[in-house]
Structures are given as structure tokens and as C-alpha cells.
N, C-alpha and C positions, 0 to 999 in steps of 0.2 A: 601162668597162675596170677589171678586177682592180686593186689597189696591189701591186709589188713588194713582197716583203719585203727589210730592207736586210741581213737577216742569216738563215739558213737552214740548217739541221739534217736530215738525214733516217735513221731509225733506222729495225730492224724493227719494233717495233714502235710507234713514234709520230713525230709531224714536227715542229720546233720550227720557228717562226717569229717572228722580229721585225721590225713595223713602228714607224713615227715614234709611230705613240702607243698601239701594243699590245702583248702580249707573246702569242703561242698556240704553246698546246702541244695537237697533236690525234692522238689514239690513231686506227689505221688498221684496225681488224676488232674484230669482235667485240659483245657488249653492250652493253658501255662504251660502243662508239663511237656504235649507236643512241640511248642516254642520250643523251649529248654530243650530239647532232645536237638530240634534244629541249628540253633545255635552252638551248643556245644560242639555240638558235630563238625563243624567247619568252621578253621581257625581264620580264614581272613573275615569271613561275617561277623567271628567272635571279637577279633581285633577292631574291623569298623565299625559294627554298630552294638558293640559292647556296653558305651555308655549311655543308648537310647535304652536298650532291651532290661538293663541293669534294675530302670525301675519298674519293671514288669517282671520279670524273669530274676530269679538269682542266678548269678555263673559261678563255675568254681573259683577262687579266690590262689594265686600263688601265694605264698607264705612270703616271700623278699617284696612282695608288694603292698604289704598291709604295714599301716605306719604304726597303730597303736590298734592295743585290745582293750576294754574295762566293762563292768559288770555296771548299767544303770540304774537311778532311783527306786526303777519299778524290777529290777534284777534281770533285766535282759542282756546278753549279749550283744555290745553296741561294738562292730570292727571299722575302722577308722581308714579308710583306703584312697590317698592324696590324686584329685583330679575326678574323684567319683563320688557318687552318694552312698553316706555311711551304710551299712548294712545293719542292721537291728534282729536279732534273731529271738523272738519270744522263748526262752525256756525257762524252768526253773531256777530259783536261785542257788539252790546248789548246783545245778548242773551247767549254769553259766560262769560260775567260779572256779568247776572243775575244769571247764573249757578254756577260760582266761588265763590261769594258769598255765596251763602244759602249751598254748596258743604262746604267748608272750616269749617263754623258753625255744620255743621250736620257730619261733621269725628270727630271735638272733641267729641262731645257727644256720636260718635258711641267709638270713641274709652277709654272715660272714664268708658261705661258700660263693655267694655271689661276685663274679669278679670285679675288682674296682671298689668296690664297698670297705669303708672303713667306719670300725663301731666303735665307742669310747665307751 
């Protein structure tokens, strides 16, 4: 059985979803989405050329790997992920707030079970 997401978005053109320890953002037609479907699919492709395809494609995002969350000028969802380009997600501003939040909660947690990881 699928995992609920605990948080969910649905746009024309892409669907946000957050689970306990992922963040996805998945485009709904088009090229893009067969990429996406490609890359996802196969984790050393996803590993090696993850940060070419990144600015073409969104991939799912682990939650211990995202360094900061906050809501921009224009109320987008800006996630902040060290060694890659930030991800910018257009939504509403409330629903970028509601995102940032339960987002911000849910990396500590992911990143305390991470092993080796110490949080202050």
C-alpha cells in the first residue's frame, strides 16, 4: 500500500507532495514528465546526473538533505539543498507557509534519525 502524503498540492501543471521523509514535486505531461519518470526510476542515473537533470526536471528531494526552507518575496516556496540549485516552487502563499512549516519540522526529525547527524 501507497504512503499518504501528510501534505499535498495540486497545480496545472505539477503536484507537490510531502511525505515523512520526502519532499516531490512531479510535473503532469509532457517531456519533462517522461525524463522524470526516467530518472526517478534508476537510482545510479538519479545519483549521477542528478544535478544536470535537476534544472530541467524536479527529483524528489530526501528531507536530511534539504539544509533550509522559507517562503519568498513573491510567497514561493524557495528549498535551499547545499551542492545543488535551490528549488523554487510557485504556490500560493498560504500554501507555501503551510508547506514551510510542517517542511522545517519534518527535516529535523528526518535529519536527527540520520546517523552521525548532530542538531543544536
Amino acid at each position: 500500500m501507497a504512503k499518504k502524503p501528510i501534505l499535498k498540492t495540486d497545480k496545472p501543471h505539477f503536484v507537490v507532495k510531502l511525505f515523512e521523509d520526502v519532499l516531490e514535486v512531479d510535473l503532469k505531461e509532457g517531456a519533462k514528465k517522461k525524463l522524470e519518470k526516467v530518472v526517478e526510476a534508476n537510482p545510479v542515473l538519479r545519483e549521477s546526473l542528478g544535478l544536470l537533470f535537476q534544472t530541467i526536471v524536479p527529483l524528489d528531494i530526501a528531507l536530511d538533505a534539504i539544509e533550509s526552507v522559507n517562503v519568498d518575496d513573491n510567497g514561493r516556496l524557495k528549498v535551499v539543498i547545499p551542492d545543488r540549485k535551490d528549488l523554487v516552487i510557485p504556490l500560493e502563499v498560504d500554501e507555501s507557509r503551510r508547506f514551510a512549516e510542517k517542511l522545517n519540522e519534518l527535516i529535523l526529525l528526518a535529519k536527527a534519525k540520520k546517523p552521525g547527524m548532530v542538531i543544536f
